[in-house]
C-alpha positions as CSV (number, residue, x, y, z in Angstrom):
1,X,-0.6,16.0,25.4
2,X,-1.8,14.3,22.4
3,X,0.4,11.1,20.7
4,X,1.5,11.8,17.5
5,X,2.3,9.4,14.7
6,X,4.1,9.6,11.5
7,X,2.9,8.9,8.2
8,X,5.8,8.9,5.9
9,X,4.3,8.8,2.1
10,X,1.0,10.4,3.8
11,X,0.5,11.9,0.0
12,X,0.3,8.4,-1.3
13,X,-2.5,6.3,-2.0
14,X,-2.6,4.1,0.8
15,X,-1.5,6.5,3.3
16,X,-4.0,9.2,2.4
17,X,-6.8,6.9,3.2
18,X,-5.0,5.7,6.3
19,X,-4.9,9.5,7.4
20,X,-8.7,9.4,7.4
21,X,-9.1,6.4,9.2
22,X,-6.6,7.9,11.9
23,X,-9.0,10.8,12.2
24,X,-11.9,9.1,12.1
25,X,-11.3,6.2,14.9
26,X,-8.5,7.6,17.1
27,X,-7.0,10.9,18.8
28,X,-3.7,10.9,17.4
29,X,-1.9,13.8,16.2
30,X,-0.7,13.4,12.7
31,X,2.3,14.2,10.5
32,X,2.7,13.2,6.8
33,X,6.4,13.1,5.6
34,X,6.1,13.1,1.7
35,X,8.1,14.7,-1.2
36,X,5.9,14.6,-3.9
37,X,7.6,12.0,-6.1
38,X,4.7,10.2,-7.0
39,X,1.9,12.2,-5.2
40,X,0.6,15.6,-5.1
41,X,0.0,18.1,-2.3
42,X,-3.5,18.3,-3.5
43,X,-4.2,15.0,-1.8
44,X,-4.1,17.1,1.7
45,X,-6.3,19.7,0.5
46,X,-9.0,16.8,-0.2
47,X,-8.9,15.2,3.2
48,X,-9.1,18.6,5.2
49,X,-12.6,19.0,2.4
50,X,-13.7,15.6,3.6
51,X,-12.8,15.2,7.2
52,X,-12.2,19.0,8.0
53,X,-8.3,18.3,9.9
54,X,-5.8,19.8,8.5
55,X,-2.8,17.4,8.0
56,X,0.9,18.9,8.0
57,X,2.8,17.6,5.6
58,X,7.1,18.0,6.2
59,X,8.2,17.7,2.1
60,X,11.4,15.9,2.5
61,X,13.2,12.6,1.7
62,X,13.8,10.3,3.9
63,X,17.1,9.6,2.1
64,X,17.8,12.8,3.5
65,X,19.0,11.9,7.4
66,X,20.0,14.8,8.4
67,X,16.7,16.3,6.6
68,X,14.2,13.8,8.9
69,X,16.5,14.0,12.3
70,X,16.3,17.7,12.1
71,X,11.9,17.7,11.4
72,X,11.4,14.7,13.9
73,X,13.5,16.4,16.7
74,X,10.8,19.7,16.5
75,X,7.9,16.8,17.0
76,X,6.9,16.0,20.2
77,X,5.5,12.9,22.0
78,X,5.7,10.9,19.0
79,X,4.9,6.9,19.8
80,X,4.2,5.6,16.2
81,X,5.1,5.8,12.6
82,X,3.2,3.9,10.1
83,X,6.4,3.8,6.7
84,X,4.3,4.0,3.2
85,X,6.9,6.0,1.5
86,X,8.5,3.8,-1.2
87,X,8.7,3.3,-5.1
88,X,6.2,0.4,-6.2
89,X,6.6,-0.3,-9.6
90,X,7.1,-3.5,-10.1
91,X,8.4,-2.6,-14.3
92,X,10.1,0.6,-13.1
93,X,12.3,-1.5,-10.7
94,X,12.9,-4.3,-13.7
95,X,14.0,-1.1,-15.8
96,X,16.1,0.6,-13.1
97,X,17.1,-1.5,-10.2
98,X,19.5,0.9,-8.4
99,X,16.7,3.7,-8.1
100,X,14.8,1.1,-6.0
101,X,17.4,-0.3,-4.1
102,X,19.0,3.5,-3.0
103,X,15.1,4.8,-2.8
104,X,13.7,2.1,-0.6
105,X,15.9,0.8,1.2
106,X,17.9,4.2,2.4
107,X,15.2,5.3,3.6
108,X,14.0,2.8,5.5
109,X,17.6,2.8,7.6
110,X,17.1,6.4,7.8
111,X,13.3,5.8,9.4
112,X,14.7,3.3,11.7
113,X,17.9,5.4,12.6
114,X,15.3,8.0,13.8
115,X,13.1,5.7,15.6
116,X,16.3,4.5,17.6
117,X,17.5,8.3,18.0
118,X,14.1,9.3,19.5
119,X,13.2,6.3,21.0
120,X,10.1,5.7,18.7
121,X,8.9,2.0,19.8
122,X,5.9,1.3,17.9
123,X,6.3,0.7,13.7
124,X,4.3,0.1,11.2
125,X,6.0,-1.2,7.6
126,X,4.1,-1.3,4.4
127,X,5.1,-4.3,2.9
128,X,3.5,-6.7,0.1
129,X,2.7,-10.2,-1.6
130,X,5.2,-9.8,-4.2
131,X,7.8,-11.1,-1.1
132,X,6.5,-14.5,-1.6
133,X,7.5,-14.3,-5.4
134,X,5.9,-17.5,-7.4
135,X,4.7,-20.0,-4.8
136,X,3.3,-24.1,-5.2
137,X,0.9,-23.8,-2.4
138,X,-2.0,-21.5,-2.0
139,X,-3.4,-19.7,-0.3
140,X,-0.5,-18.2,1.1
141,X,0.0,-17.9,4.5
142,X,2.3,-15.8,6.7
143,X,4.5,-18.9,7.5
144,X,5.2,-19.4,3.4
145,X,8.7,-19.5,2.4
146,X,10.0,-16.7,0.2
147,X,10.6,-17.6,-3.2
148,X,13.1,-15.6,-5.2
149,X,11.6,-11.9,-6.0
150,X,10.2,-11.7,-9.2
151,X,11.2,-7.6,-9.2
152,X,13.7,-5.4,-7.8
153,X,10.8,-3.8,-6.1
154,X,9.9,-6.8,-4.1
155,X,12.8,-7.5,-3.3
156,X,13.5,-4.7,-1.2
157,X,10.6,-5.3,0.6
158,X,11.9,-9.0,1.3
159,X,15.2,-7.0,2.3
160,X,13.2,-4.6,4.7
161,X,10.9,-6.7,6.3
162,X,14.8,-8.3,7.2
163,X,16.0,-5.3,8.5
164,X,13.1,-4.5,10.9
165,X,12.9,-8.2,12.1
166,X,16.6,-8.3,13.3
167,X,16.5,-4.5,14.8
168,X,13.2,-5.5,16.6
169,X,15.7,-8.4,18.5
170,X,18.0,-5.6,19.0
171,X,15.3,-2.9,20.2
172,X,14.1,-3.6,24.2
173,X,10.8,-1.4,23.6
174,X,10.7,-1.7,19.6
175,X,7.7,-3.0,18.3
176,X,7.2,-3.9,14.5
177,X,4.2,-5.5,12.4
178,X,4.8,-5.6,8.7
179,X,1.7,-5.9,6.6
180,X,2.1,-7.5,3.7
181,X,-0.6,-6.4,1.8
182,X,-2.3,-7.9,-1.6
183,X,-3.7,-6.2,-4.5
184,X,-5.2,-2.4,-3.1
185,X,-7.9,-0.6,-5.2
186,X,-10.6,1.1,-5.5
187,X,-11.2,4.7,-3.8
188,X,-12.6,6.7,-0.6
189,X,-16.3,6.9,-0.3
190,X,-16.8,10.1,-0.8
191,X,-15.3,10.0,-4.2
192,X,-12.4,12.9,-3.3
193,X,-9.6,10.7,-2.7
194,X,-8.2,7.7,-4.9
195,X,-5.6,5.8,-7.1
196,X,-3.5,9.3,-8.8
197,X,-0.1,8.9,-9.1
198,X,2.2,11.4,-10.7
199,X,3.9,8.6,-13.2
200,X,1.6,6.4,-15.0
201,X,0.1,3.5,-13.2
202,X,0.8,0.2,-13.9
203,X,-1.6,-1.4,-11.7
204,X,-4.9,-2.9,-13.5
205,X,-7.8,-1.3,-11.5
206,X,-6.7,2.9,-12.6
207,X,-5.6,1.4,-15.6
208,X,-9.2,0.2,-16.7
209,X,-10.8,3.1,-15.2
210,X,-8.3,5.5,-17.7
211,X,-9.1,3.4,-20.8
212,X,-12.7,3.7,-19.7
213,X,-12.7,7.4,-19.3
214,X,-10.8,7.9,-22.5
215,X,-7.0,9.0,-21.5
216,X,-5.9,5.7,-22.8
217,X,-7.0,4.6,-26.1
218,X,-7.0,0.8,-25.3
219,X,-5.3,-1.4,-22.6
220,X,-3.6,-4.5,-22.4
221,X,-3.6,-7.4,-20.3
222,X,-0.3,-8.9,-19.9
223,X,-0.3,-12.6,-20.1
224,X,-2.9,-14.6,-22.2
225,X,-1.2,-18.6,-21.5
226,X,-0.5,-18.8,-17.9
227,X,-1.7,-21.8,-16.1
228,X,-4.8,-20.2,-14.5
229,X,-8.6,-20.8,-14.9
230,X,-8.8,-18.7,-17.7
231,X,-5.2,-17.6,-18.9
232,X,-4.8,-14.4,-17.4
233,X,-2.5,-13.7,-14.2
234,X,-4.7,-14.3,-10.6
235,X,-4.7,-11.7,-7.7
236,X,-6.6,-10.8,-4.7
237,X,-7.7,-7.5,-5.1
238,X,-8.6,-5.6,-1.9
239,X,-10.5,-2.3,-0.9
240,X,-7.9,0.5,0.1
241,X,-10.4,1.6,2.9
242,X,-10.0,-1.8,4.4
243,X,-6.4,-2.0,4.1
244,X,-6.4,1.8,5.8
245,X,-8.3,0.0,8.7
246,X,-6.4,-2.9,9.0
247,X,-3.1,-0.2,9.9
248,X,-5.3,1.7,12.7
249,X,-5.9,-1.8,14.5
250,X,-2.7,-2.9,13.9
251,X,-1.0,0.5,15.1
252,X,-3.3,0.4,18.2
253,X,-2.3,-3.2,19.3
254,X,1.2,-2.2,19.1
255,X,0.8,1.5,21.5
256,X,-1.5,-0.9,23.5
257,X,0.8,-3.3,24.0
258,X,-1.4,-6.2,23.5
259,X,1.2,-8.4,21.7
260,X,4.7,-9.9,23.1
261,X,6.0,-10.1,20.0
262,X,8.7,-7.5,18.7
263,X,8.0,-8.9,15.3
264,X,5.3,-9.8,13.3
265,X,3.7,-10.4,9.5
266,X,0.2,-10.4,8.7
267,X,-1.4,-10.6,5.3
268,X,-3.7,-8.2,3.9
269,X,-6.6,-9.8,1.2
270,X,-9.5,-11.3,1.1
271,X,-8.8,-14.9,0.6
272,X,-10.3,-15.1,-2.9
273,X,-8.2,-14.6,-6.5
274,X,-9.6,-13.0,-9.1
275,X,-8.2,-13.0,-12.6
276,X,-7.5,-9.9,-14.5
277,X,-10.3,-10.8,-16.9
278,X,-12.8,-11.5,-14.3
279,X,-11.8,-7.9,-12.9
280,X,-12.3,-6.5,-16.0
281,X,-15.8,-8.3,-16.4
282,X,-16.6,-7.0,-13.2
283,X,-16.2,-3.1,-14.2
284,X,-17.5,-3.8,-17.3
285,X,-20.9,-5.0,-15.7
286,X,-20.8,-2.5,-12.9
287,X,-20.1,0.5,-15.4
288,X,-22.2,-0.3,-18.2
289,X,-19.6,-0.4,-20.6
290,X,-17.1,-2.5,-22.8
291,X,-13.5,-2.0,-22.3
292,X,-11.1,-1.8,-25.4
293,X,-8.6,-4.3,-24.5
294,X,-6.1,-6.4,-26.5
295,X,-4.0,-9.6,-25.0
296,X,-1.1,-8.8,-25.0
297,X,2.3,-10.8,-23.8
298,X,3.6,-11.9,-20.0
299,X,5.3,-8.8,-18.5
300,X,8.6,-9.2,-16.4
301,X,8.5,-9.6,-12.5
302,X,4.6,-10.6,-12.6
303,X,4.0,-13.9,-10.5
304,X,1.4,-15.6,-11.7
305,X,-1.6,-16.2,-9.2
306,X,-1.5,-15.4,-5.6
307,X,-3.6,-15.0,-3.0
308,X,-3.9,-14.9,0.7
309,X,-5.0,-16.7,3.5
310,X,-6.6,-14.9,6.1
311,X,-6.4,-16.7,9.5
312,X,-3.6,-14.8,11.1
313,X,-5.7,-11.5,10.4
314,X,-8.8,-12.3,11.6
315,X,-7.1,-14.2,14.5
316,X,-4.6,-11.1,15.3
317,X,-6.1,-8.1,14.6
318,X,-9.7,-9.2,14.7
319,X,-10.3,-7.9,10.8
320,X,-11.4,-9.0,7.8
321,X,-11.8,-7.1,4.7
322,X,-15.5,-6.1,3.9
323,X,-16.0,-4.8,0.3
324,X,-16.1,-6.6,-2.8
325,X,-15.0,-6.7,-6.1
326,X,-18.1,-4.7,-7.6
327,X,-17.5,-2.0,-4.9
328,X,-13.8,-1.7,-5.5
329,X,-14.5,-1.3,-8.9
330,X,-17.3,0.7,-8.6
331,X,-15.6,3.3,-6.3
332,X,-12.3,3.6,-8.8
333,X,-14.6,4.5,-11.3
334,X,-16.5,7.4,-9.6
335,X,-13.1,8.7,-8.3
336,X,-11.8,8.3,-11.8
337,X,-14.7,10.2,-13.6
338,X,-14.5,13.1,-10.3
339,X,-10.8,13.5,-11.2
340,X,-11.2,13.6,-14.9
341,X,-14.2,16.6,-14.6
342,X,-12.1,18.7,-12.3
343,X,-9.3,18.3,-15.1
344,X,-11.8,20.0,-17.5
C-alpha cells in the first residue's frame, strides 16, 4: 500500500508546486485539503496538464474539526502532512488581526488534533522570516532570537512554530521541521502554474509583473529612506521550485527517520538580499521594459532588510537553492503573460 501525505492549502502557491515535486521525486499518494479562499480549483486542473496525476482535492476548512476528522478518517496509511494553508498578508493582518489569529491558528490545532487522533508522526509547517521581526545581526540564522512581530500574520507563525515545538516533547513518534522560508517567487517551468491569488497580491514579484502586463496602472514601492544600500526595503528572494524541493527532502528525512530531533527550524533563502529596486532593475533588464513605479511611503509590519544564512540547510537537508534573481523574475513574467492571454 502506497503512503499518503497531506497537503493542506495544496491550491496555494507554494503547495501547488510542492505537489509536483511530490510526483516527480517520490511515490506518495497525495491529498490536497484546500477551500478556495485564496486559490482556485483551476490550479489542479494545471498540474494533472503538466504532470498527468490527478490530485484530489477535500474543499474544506481546517477550522472545521469535525469537517477534517471526518475526511482524514476515510484516508488510509497516511504518514505525513506538509500544513501550507494559512492567510499571509502581512497588511490584511495589520487591518484585521482577529481574521488571522482565528484563521491560522485554529487550524493549526485542528491539524495537529488530527495528527494525534490518527497517529500522523511526521509534519511539515510552513513557516517564515517575518518570525524574526527587525533583527541587528545578519544574516540570520536559525539560532536568532525573535524580535517582536512586525504583523499579526507573523505573529502567528511565531505562535505556531510554539505550538508544534512543545507538542513534539509531548508526541513519542511526532516529528516536526518548520521551514521558515524567505521571500518565494517566480513560477513553474513550464509556465502553467504560478503566483495567482484570489485577493490582490501584495508581494513585489506578481506585483511588478501586473503593472508590466497592464492590470495595474503603476506600482509603488513602499519605503524610499530606510537605512539600506539604496533606500528601499532588503529581502532574499527565492525560487518557489526550490522552496518545493526543499519540503520533499525535508519530508523524506522525517518518514526516514534520519534525524533524532522531534523539533527542528531550518531557513529557506539564498543567503544574498536584494533590494526592491534592484528586483525591479532585474525584470526590467530581463523583460525589456521600464516599469511605472512611484516611491511611495514605509508600509506597516514591513522589517526592513533580512536575509538568511544558509548553513543549517545545506548542512541538514543537503540543499541549497539553485535559481537566481533573473530566472525568478524571468519565470513570473512568462506565467504572468500565459495567465493574462488565457484571460482574453
Amino acid at each position: 500500500m502506497k503512503k499518503t501525505i497531506i497537503v493542506t492549502g495544496g491550491a496555494g502557491y507554494i503547495g501547488s508546486h510542492t505537489i509536483l515535486e511530490l510526483i516527480d521525486k517520490t511515490d506518495f499518494e497525495i491529498v490536497s485539503i484546500d477551500n478556495y479562499s485564496n486559490s482556485s480549483a483551476e490550479t489542479f486542473s494545471r498540474i494533472e496538464k503538466i504532470s498527468g496525476i490527478k490530485i484530489y482535492n477535500h474543499p474544506i476548512d481546517l477550522c472545521d474539526k469535525k469537517g477534517l476528522f471526518d475526511f482524514v478518517s476515510t484516508l488510509e496509511n497516511v504518514v505525513g502532512i506538509i500544513h501550507f494553508a494559512a492567510f499571509k498578508s502581512v497588511p490584511e493582518s495589520v487591518e484585521n488581526p482577529s481574521l488571522y489569529y482565528h484563521n491560522n491558528l485554529e487550524s493549526l490545532i485542528n491539524v495537529i488534533e488530527a495528527c494525534k487522533q490518527f497517529k500522523i508522526d511526521n509534519f511539515i509547517f510552513s513557516s517564515s522570516c517575518s518570525v524574526y521581526g527587525n533583527i541587528d545581526s545578519l544574516p540570520v540564522t536559525e539560532n536568532t532570537p525573535f524580535s517582536p512581530a512586525e504583523s499579526p500574520y507573523a505573529h502567528t507563525k511565531q505562535i505556531g512554530e510554539q505550538q508544534l515545538e512543545l507538542y513534539a516533547k509531548c508526541g513519542v513518534n511526532f516529528k516536526t521541521i518548520a521551514l521558515r522560508y524567505f521571500n518565494p517567487v517566480g513560477a513553474h517551468p513550464s509556465g502553467l502554474i504560478g503566483e495567482s491569488p484570489i485577493n490582490p497580491p501584495t508581494s513585489l514579484i506578481p506585483i511588478i509583473t501586473q503593472t508590466a502586463i497592464g492590470k495595474r496602472d503603476k506600482m509603488f514601492v513602499h519605503g524610499y529612506d530606510y537605512p539600506t544600500r539604496d533606500g528601499s526595503c532588503i529581502r532574499d528572494y527565492i525560487h518557489v521550485c526550490d522552496i518545493a524541493n526543499a519540503h520533499v527532502k525535508a519530508l523524506n528525512i522525517l518518514i526516514e527517520r534520519k534525524t533524532d530531533l522531534n523539533y527542528n527550524v531550518i531557513n529557506l533563502g539564498t543567503g544574498d538580499g536584494v533590494s526592491v529596486k534592484e528586483a525591479i532593475a532585474s525584470f526590467e533588464k530581463n523583460a525589456g521594459l521600464s516599469l511605472n513605479y512611484e516611491m511611495g511611503p514605509r508600509r506597516a509590519g514591513d522589517v526592513v532588510s533580512i536575509y538568511s544564512d544558509t548553513t543549517k540547510s545545506t548542512d541538514f537537508l543537503h540543499w541549497t537553492a539553485e535559481k537566481t534573481l533573473d530566472d525568478m523574475v524571468t519565470s513570473a513574467w512568462i506565467w504572468e503573460q500565459n495567465i493574462t492571454k488565457e484571460t482574453r
